[in-house]
C-alpha positions in Angstrom: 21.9 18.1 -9.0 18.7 18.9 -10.9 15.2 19.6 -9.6 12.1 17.5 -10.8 8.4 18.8 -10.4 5.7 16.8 -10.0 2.4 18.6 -10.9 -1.1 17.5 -10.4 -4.1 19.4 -10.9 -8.3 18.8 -11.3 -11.1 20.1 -9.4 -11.3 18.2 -6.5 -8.9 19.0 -4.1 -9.5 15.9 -1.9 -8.8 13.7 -5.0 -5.6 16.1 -6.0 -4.0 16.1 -2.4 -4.6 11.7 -2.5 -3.2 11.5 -6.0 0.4 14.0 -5.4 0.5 11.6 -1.8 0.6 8.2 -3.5 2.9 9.8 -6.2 5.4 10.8 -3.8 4.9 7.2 -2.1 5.4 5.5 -5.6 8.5 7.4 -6.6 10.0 6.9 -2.8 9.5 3.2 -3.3 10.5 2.9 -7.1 14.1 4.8 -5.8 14.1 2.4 -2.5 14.0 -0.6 -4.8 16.4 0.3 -6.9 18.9 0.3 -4.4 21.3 2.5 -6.6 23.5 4.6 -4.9 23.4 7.0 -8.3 19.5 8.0 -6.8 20.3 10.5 -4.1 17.1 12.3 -3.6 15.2 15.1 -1.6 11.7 15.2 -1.7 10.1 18.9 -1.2 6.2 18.1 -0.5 3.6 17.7 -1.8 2.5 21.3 -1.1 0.2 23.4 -2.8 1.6 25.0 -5.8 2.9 28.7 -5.2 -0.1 29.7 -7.8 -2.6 27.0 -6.4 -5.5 27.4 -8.8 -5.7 28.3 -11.9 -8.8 28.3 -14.1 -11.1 26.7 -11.2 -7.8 23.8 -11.5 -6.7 22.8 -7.6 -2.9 22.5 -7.7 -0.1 20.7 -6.2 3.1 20.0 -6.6 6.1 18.1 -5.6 9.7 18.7 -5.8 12.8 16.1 -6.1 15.8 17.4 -5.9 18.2 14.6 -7.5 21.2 13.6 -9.8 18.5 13.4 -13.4 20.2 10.5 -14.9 18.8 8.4 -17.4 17.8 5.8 -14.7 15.6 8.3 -12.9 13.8 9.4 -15.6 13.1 6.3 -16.3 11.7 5.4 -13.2 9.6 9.1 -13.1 8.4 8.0 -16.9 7.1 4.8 -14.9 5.6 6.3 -12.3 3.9 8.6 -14.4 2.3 6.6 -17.1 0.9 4.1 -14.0 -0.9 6.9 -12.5 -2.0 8.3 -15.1 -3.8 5.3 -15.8 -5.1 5.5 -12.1 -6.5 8.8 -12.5 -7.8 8.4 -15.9 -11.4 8.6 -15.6 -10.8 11.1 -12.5 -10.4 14.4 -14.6 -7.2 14.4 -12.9 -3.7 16.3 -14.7 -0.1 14.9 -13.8 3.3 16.8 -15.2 6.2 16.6 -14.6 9.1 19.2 -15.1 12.6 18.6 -14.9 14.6 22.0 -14.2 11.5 23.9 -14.7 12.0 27.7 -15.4 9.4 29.1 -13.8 8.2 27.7 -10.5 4.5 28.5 -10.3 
């Protein structure tokens, strides 16, 4: 199993907290549809991050613990680039880490 982190930060935390949510509700859906029994997955969140602001930057984060094959990062590439163009004009940040090293 690896872990995934989704990160999203900005400077309205209203905004931050709605953007993580439909995230989470995009990859849940995206794994759903695939119906692929490779995609066992455990979603940790969205929570605020462990250091939850950083340079005036509102952040949270959620965690998917899951098998990282080459199907699901393809589906979290997806995801990410579709809301990133949601959030574009929204001074918004999304990440994500795959077996990140430091957990903050």
């Amino acid at each position: 199993c690896h872990l995934v982190v989704l990160i999203v930060s900005g400077r309205d935390e209203e905004v931050v907290r709605d953007t993580i949510v439909e995230a989470g509700l995009m990859i849940k859906q995206q794994v759903f549809l695939a119906k692929n029994e490779k995609f066992p997955v455990l979603y940790l969140g969205p929570l605020p991050a462990p250091v939850a602001k950083i340079k005036n930057q509102l952040r949270f984060r959620l965690m998917i613990k899951c098998n990282a094959t080459a199907e699901i990062r393809a589906l979290l590439h997806t995801v990410l680039i579709e809301m990133r163009k949601k959030v574009q004009n929204k001074a918004i940040s999304i990440q994500i880490d795959f077996n990140p090293v430091n957990f903050s």
